[in-house]
C-alpha positions as a printed Julia matrix, in Angstrom:
300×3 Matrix{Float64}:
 -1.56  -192.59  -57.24
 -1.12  -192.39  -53.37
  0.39  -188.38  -52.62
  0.79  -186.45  -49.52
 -1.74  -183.45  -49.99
 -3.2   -180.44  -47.61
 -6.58  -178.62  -48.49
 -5.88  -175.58  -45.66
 -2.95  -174.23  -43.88
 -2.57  -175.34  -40.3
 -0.93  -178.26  -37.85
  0.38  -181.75  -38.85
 -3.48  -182.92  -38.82
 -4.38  -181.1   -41.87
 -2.05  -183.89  -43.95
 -4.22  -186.34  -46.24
 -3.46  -189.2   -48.3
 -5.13  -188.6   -51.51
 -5.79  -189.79  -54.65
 -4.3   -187.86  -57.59
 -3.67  -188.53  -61.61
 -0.51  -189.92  -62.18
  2.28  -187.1   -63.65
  4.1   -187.69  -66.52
  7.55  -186.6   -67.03
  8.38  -183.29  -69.04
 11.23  -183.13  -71.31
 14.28  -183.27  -69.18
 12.51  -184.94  -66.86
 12.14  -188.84  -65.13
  9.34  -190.35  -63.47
  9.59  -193.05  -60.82
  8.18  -195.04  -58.6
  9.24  -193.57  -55.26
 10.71  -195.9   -52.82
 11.41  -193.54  -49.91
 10.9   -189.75  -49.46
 12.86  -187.15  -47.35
 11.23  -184.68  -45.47
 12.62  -180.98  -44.78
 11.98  -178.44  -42.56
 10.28  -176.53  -45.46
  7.94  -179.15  -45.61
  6.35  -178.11  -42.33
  6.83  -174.16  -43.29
  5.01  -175.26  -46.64
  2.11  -176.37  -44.61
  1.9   -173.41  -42.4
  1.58  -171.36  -45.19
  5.01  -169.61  -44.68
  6.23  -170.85  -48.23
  3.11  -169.57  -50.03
 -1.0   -169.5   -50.16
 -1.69  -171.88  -52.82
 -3.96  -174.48  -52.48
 -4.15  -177.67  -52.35
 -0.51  -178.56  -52.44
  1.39  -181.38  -52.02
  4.27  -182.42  -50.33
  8.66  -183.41  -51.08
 11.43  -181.99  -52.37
 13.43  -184.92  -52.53
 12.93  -189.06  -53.37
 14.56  -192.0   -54.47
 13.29  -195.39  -56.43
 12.79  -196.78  -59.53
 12.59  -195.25  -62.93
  9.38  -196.22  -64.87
  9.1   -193.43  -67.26
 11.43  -191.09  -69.52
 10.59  -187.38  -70.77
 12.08  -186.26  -73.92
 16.01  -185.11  -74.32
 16.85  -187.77  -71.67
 19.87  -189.42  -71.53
 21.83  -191.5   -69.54
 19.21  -193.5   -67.73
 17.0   -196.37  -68.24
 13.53  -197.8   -66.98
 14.46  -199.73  -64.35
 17.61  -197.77  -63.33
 17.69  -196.85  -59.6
 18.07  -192.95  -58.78
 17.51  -190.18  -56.14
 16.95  -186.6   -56.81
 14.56  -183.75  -56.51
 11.27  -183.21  -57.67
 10.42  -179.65  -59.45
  7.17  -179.8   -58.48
  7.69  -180.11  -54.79
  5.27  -183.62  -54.96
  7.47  -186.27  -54.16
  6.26  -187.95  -50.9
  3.75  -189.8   -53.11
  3.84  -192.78  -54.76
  5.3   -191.8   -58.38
  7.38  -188.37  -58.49
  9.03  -186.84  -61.29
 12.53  -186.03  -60.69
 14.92  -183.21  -62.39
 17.6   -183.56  -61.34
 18.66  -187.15  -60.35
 21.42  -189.27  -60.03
 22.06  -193.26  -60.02
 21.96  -194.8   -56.74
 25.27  -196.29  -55.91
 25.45  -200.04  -54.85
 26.51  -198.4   -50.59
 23.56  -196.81  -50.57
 19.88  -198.33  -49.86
 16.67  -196.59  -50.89
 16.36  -194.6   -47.17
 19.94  -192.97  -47.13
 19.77  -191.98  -50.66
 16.35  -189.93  -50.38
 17.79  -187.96  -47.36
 20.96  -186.73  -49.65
 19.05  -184.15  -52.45
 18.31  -181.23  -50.02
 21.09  -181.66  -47.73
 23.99  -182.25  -50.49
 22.37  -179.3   -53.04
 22.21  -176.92  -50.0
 25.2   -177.11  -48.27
 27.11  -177.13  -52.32
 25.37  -174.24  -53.08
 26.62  -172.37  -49.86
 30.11  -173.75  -50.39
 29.98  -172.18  -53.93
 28.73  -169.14  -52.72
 31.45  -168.79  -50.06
 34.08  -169.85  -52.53
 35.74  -172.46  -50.39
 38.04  -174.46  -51.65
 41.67  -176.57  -50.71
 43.23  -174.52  -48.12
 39.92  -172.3   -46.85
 39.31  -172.69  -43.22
 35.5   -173.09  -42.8
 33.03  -173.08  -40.09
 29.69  -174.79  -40.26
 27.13  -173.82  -37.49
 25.04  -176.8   -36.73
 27.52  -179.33  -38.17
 25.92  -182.09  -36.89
 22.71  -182.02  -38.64
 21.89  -183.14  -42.59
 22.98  -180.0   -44.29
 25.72  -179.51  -41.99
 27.05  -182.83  -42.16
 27.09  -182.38  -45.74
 28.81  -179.36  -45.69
 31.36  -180.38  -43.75
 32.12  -183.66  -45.96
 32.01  -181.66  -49.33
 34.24  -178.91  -47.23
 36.6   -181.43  -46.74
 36.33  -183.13  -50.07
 37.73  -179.39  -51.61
 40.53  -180.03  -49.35
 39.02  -177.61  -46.72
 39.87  -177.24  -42.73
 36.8   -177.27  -41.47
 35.42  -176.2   -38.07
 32.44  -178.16  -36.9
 30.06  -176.34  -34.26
 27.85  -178.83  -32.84
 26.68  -180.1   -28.91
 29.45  -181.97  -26.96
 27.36  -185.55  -28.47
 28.1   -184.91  -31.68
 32.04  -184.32  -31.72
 33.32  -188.02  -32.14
 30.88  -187.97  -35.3
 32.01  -184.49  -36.35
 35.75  -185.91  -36.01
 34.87  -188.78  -38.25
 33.29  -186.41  -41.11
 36.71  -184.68  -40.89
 35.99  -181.52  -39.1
 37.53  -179.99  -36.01
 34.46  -180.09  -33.17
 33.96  -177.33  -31.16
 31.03  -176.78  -28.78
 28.17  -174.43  -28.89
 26.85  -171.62  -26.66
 28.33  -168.97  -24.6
 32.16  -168.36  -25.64
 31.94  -170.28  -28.82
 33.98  -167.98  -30.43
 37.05  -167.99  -28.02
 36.73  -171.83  -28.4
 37.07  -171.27  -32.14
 39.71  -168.64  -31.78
 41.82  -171.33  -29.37
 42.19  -173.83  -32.38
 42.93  -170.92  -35.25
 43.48  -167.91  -33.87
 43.65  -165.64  -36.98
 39.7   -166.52  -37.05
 38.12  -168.79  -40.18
 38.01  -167.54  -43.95
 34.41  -168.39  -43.88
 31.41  -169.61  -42.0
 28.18  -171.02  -42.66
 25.44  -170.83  -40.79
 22.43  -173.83  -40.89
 21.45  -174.12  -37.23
 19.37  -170.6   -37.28
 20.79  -170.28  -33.74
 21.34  -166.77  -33.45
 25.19  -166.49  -33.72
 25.92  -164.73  -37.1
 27.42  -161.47  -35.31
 29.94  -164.26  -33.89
 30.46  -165.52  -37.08
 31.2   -162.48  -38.85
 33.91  -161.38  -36.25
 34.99  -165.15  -36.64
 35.34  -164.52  -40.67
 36.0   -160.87  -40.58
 33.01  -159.48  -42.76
 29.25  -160.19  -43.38
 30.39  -160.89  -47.14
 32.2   -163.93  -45.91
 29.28  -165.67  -43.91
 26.03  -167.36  -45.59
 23.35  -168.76  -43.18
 20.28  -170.99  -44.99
 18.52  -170.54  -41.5
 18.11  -167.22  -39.69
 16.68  -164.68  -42.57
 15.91  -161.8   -40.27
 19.26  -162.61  -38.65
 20.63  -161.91  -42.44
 18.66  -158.73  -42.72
 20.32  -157.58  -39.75
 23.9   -158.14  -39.65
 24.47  -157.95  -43.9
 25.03  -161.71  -43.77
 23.62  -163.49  -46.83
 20.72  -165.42  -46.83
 21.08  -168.39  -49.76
 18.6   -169.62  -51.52
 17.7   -171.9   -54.48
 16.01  -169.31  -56.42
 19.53  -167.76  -57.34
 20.86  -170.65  -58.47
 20.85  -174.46  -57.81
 24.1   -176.88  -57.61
 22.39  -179.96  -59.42
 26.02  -181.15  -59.97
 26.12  -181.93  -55.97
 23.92  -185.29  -56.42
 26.02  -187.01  -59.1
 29.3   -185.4   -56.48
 27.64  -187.72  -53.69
 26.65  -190.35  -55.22
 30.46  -191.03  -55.95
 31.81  -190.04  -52.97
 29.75  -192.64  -51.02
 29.94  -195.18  -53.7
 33.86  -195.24  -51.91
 32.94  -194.93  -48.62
 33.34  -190.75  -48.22
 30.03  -190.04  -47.77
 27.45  -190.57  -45.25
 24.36  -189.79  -44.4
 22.71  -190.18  -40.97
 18.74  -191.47  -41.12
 16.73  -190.42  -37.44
 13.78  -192.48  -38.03
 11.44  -194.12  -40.97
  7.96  -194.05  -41.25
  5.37  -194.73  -43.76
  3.37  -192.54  -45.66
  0.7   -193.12  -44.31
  1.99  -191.65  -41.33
  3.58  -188.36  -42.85
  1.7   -186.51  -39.97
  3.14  -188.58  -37.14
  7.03  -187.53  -38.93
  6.31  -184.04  -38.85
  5.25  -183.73  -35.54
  8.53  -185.71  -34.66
 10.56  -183.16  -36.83
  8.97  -180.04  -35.35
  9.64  -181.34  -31.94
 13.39  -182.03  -32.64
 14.14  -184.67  -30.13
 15.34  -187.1   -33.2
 19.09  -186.7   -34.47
 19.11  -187.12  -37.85
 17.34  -187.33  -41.12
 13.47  -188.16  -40.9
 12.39  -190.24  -44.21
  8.95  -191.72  -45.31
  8.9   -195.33  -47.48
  6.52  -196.26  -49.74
  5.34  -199.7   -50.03
């Protein structure tokens, strides 16, 4: 098969398409033949060498398509069946991935949106857990606008949530839609926030990285009640939390989705499609951030 691979550490150019043996689902596991493939900032990190210094490795946390194979213990799902979901292995911008866990692709959703949903939906879940929000929390989400902030704020307001949307003044009307209460970024974002709930927020979560978590945590009282997925030494500093998949995934967030936007109350916003063959053209366009929303590779 066809996979996204790099030999050394380095720049966008250091992406091949290679040749590799086809995998074979595990028990608990799915294979299929990938469609379209998200791509995440820690695809880029990955490739600098910030994630780890294996080599080769290949590339994609999240896919969707058809399923062609079934591991052992498997239930539920068919060859043929159409699903997104997330690959263990970290290898699914290639043309067959193996997926654990995965859910059915509803009938709203094309190939495209539905890759761009595993990372963004498990994230932002996992962070809502973590924060315990649930009907009647008031929420923040820095960087609102953006995939895992976007989810956030629809799964906030799915637990029957009041949820405060930080974002730039071009994303409000959106933010509005998704259900959350815009306010702008920048200098004084906090009395902007205090102007529309003066007591402050219950809790605030942080996925823009933008340097703001002493704001939040006057905003929510306490370092306990403010997560960030995006500024680590940020964390270190002010005793927010950093969260991470290795303490614990929320799996249960893709089936969650896939229901929600089977009836219209979820969406997910797609910046630009390319091929795979040009996975090193889409990360150079992700790294430079001038695109507004998700970035997602198709495979023919």
């Amino acid at each position: 098969m066809k996979a996204v691979q790099f030999s050394r550490f380095g720049g966008p150019e250091v992406l091949r398409i290679v040749d590799l043996p086809d995998p074979h689902p595990r028990a608990a596991e799915i294979r299929i033949r990938v469609r379209a493939a998200g791509i995440t900032a820690g695809d880029w990190k990955k490739r600098q060498g910030l994630m780890d210094e294996e080599l080769p490795q290949t590339l994609g946390y999240e896919a969707a398509g058809i399923v062609d194979e079934i591991g052992d213990d498997v239930c539920g799902v068919a060859v043929g069946d159409r699903v997104f979901g997330a690959s263990p292995y970290g290898a699914a911008q290639a043309e067959l991935a193996v997926l654990s866990p995965w859910a059915p692709i509803p009938y709203s959703l094309d190939y495209v949106r539905a890759a761009a949903i595993p990372a963004a939906a498990e994230t932002a879940a996992r962070s809502l857990d973590q924060l315990g929000v649930t009907a009647g929390s008031t929420v923040l989400v820095n960087g609102a606008s953006g995939s895992v902030g976007s989810a956030a704020v629809q799964l906030a307001v799915e637990r029957g949530a009041r949820v405060i949307g930080v974002g730039s003044p071009g994303t409000h009307d959106t933010l509005r839609s998704l259900g959350a209460e815009p306010v702008a970024y920048g200098e004084g974002m906090a009395e902007r926030v205090r102007a529309i709930t003066p007591s402050g927020v219950d809790v605030a979560l942080d996925v823009a990285g933008s340097g703001v978590l002493p704001e939040l945590v006057e905003l929510a009282g306490a370092p306990e009640h403010v997560i960030t997925v995006a500024d680590f030494r940020g964390a270190q500093q002010t005793g927010v939390r950093f969260s991470r998949g290795d303490t614990g995934r929320a799996t249960y967030a893709l089936g969650q989705v896939a229901r929600m936007a089977e009836t219209g109350r979820f969406s997910v916003k797609i910046g630009r499609t390319f091929p795979l063959a040009e996975v090193a053209q889409a990360h150079r366009v992700g790294q430079a951030g001038t695109v507004r929303g998700k970035l997602v590779l198709f495979v023919a």
